[in-house]
mmCIF file of the C-alpha atoms, coordinates in Angstrom:
data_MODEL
# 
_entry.id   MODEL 
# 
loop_
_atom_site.group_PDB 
_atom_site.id 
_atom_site.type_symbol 
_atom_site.label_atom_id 
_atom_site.label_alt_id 
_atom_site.label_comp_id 
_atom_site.label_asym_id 
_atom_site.label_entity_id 
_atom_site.label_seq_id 
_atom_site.pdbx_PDB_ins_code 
_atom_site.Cartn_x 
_atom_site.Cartn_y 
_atom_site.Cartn_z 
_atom_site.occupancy 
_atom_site.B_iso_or_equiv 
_atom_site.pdbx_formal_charge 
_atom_site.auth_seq_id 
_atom_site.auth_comp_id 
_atom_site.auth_asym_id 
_atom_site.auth_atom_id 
_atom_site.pdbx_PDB_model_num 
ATOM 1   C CA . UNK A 1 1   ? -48.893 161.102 -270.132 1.00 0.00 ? 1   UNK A CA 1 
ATOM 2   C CA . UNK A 1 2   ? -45.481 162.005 -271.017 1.00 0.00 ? 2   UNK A CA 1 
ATOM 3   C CA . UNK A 1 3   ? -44.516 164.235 -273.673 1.00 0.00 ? 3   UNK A CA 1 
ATOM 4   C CA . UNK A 1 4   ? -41.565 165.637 -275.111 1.00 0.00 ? 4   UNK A CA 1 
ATOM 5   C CA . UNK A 1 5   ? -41.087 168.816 -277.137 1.00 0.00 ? 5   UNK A CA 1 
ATOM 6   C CA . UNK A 1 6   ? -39.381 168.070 -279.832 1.00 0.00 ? 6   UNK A CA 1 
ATOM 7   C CA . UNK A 1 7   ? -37.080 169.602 -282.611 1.00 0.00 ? 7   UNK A CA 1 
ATOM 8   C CA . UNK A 1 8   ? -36.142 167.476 -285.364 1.00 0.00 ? 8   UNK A CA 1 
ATOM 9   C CA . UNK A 1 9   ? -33.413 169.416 -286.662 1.00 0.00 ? 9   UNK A CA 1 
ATOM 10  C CA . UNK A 1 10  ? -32.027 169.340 -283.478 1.00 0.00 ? 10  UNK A CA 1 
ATOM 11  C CA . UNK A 1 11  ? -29.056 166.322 -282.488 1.00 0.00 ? 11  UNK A CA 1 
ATOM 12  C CA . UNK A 1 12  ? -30.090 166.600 -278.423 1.00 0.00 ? 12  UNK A CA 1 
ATOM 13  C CA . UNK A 1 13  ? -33.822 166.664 -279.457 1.00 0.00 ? 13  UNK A CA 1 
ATOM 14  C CA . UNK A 1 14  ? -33.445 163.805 -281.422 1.00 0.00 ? 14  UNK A CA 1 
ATOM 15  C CA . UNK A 1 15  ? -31.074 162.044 -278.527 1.00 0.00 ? 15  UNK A CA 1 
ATOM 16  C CA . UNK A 1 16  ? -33.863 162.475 -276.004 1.00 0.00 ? 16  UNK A CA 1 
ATOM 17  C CA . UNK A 1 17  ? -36.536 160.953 -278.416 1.00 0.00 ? 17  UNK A CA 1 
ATOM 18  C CA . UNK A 1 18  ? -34.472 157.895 -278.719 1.00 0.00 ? 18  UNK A CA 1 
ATOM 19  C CA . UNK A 1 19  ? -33.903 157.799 -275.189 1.00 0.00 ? 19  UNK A CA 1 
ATOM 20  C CA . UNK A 1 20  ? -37.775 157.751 -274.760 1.00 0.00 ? 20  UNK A CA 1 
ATOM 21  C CA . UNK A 1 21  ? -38.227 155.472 -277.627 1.00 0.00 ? 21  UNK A CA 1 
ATOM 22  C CA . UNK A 1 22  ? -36.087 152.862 -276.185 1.00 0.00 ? 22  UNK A CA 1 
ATOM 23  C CA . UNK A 1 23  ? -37.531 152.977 -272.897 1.00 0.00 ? 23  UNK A CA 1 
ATOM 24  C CA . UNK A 1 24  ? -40.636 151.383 -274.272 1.00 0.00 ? 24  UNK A CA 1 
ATOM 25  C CA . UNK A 1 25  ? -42.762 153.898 -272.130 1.00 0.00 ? 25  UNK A CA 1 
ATOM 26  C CA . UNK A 1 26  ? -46.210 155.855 -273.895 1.00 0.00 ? 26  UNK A CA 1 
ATOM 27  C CA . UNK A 1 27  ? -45.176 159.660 -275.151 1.00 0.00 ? 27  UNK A CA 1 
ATOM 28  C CA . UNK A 1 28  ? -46.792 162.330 -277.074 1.00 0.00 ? 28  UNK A CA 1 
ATOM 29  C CA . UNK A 1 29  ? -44.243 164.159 -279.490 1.00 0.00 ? 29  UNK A CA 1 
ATOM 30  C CA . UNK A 1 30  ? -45.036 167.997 -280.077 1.00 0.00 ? 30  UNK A CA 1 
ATOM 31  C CA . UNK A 1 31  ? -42.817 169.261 -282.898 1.00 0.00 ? 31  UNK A CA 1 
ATOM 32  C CA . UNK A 1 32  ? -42.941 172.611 -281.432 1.00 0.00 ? 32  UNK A CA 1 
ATOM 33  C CA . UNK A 1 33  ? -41.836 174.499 -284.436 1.00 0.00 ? 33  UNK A CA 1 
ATOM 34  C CA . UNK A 1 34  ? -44.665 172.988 -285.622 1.00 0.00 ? 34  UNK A CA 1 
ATOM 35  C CA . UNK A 1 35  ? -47.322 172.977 -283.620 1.00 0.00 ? 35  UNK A CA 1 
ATOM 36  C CA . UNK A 1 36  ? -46.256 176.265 -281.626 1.00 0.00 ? 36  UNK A CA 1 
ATOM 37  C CA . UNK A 1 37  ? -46.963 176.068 -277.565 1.00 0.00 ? 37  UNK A CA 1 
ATOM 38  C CA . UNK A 1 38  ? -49.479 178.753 -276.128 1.00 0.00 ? 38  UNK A CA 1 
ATOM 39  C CA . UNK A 1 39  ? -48.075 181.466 -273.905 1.00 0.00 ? 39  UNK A CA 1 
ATOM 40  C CA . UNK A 1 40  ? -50.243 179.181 -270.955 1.00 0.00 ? 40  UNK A CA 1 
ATOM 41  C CA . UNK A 1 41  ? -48.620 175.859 -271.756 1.00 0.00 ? 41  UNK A CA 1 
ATOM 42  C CA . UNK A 1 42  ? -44.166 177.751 -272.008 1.00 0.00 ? 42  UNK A CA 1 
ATOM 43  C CA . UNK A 1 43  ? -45.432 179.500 -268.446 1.00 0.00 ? 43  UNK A CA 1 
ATOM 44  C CA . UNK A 1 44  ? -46.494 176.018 -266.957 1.00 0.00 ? 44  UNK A CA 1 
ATOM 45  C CA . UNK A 1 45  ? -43.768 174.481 -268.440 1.00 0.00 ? 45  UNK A CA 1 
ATOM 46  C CA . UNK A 1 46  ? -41.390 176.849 -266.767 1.00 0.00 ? 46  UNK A CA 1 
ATOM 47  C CA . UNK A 1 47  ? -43.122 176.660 -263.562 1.00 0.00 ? 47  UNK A CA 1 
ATOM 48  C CA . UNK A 1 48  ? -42.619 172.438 -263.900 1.00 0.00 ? 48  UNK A CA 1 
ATOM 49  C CA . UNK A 1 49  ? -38.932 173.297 -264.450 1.00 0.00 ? 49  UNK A CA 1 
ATOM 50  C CA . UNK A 1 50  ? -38.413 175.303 -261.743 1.00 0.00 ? 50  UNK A CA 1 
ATOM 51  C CA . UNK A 1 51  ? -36.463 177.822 -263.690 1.00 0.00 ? 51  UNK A CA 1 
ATOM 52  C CA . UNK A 1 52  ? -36.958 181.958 -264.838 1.00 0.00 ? 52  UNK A CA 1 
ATOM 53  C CA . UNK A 1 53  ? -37.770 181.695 -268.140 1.00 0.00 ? 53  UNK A CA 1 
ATOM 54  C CA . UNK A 1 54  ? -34.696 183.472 -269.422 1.00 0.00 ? 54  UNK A CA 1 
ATOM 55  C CA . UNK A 1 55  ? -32.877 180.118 -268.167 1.00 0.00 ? 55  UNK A CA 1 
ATOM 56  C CA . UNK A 1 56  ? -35.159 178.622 -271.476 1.00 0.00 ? 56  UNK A CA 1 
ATOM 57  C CA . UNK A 1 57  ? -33.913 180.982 -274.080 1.00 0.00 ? 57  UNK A CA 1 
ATOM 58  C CA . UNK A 1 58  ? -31.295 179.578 -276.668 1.00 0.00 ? 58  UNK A CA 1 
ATOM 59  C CA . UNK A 1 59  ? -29.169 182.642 -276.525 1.00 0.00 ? 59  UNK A CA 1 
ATOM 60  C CA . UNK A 1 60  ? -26.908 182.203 -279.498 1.00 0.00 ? 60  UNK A CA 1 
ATOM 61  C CA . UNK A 1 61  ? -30.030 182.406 -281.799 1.00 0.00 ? 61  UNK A CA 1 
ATOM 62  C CA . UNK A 1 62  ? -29.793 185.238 -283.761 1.00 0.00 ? 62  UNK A CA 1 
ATOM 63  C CA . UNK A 1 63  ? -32.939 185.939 -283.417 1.00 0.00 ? 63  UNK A CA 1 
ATOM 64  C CA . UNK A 1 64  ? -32.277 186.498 -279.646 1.00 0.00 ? 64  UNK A CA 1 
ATOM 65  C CA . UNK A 1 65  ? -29.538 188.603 -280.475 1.00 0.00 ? 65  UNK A CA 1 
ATOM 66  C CA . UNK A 1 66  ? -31.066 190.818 -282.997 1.00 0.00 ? 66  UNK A CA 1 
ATOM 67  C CA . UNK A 1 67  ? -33.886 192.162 -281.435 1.00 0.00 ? 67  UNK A CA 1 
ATOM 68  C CA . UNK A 1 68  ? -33.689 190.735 -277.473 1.00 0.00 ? 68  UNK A CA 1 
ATOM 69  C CA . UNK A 1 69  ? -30.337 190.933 -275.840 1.00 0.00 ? 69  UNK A CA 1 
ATOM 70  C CA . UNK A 1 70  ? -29.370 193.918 -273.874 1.00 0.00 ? 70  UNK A CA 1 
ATOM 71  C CA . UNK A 1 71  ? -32.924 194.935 -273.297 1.00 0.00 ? 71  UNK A CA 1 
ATOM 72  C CA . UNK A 1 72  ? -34.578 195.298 -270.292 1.00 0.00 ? 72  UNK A CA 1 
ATOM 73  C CA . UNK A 1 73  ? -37.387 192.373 -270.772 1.00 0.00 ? 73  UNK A CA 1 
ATOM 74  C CA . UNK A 1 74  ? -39.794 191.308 -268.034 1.00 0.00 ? 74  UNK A CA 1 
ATOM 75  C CA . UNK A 1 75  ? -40.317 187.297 -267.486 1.00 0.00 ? 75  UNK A CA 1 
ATOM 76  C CA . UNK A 1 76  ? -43.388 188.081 -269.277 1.00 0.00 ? 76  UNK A CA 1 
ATOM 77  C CA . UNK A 1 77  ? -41.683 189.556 -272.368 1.00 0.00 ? 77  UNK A CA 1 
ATOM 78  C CA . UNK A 1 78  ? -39.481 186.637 -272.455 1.00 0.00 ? 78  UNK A CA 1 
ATOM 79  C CA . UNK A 1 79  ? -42.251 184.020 -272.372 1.00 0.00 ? 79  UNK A CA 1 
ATOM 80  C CA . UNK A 1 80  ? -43.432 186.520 -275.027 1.00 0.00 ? 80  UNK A CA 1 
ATOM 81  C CA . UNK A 1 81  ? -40.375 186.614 -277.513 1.00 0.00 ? 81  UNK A CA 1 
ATOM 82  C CA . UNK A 1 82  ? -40.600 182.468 -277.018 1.00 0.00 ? 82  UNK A CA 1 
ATOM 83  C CA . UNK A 1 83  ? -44.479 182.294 -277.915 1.00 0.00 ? 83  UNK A CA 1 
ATOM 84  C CA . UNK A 1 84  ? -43.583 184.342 -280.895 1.00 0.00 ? 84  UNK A CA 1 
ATOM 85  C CA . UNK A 1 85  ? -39.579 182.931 -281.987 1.00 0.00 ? 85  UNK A CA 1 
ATOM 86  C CA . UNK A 1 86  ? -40.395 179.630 -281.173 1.00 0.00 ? 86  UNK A CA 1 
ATOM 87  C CA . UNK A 1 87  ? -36.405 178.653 -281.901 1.00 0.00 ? 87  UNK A CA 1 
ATOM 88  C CA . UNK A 1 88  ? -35.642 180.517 -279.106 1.00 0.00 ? 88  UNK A CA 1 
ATOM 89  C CA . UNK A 1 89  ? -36.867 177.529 -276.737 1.00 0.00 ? 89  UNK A CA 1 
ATOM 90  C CA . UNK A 1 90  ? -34.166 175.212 -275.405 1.00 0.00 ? 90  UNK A CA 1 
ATOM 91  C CA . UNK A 1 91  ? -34.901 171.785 -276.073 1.00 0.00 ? 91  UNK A CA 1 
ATOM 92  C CA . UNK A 1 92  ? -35.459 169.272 -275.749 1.00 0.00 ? 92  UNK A CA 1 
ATOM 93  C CA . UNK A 1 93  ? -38.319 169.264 -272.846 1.00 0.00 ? 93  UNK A CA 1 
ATOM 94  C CA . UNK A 1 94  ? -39.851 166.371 -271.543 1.00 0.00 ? 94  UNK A CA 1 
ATOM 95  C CA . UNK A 1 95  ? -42.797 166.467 -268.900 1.00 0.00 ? 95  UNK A CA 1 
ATOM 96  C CA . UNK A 1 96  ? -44.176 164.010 -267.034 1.00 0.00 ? 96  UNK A CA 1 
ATOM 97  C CA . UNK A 1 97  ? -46.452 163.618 -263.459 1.00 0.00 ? 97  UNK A CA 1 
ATOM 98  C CA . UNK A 1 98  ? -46.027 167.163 -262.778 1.00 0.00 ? 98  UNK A CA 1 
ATOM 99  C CA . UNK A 1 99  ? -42.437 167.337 -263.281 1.00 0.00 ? 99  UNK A CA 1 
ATOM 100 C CA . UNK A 1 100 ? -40.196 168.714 -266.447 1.00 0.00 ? 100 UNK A CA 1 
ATOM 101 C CA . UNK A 1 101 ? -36.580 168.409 -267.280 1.00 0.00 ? 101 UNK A CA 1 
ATOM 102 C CA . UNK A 1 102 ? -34.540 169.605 -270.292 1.00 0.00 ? 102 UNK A CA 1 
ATOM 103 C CA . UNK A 1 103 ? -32.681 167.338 -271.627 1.00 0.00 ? 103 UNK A CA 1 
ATOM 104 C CA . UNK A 1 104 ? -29.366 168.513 -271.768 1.00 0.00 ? 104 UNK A CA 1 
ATOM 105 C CA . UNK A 1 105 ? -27.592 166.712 -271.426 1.00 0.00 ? 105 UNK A CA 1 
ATOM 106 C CA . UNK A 1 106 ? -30.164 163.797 -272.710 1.00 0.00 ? 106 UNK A CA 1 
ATOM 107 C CA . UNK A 1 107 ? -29.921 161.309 -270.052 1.00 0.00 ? 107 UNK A CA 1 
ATOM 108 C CA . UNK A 1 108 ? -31.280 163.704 -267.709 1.00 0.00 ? 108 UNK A CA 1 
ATOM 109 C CA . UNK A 1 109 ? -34.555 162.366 -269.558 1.00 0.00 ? 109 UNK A CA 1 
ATOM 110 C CA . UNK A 1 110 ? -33.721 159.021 -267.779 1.00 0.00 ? 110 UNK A CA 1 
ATOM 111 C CA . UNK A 1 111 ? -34.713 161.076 -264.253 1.00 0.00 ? 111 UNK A CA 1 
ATOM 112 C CA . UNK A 1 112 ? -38.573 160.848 -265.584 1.00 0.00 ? 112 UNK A CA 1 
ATOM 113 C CA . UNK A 1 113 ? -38.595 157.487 -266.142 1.00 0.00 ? 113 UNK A CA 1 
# 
């Protein structure tokens, strides 16, 4: 099943989910500042993506920038600060047969299809 995690607030986010929409194919939505994603589901997300998971964190947030940047922080501590800021996530994410992509720019959603 595919799904895509989702900001609404967001102009990419909402790109992607038309991009999925109009491709007529099954998707689960998780509104992620929502419905916040375990510390299990970010770390196999990153693993899907391939990336360290600082390559996920939204560093302009201020959140990020207040109380994260210029620290020393283990992959572990940044999955943390995610699990518990979930803003700091990039978005949006879309998985699908064992494979993830974030879609920025949003067509790179199209590679999943």
């Amino acid at each position: 099943m595919m799904k895509i995690y989702h900001n609404p607030r967001c102009s990419k986010s909402r790109q992607g989910l038309a991009i999925l929409k109009d491709s007529k194919v099954t998707f689960d939505t998780v509104e992620y500042l929502k419905n916040p994603i375990s510390k299990e589901e970010l770390t196999n997300i990153i693993k899907l993506l391939g990336i360290k998971p600082i390559d996920l964190v939204r560093k302009n947030e201020a959140i990020w920038k207040e109380n994260y940047k210029g620290k020393e922080l283990s992959d572990d501590d940044i999955i943390e600060a995610m699990v518990s800021n979930p803003k700091l996530i990039e978005r949006p994410i879309v998985v699908h047969n064992g494979k993830a992509v974030i879609g920025r720019p949003p067509e790179i959603i199209k590679t999943l299809l």
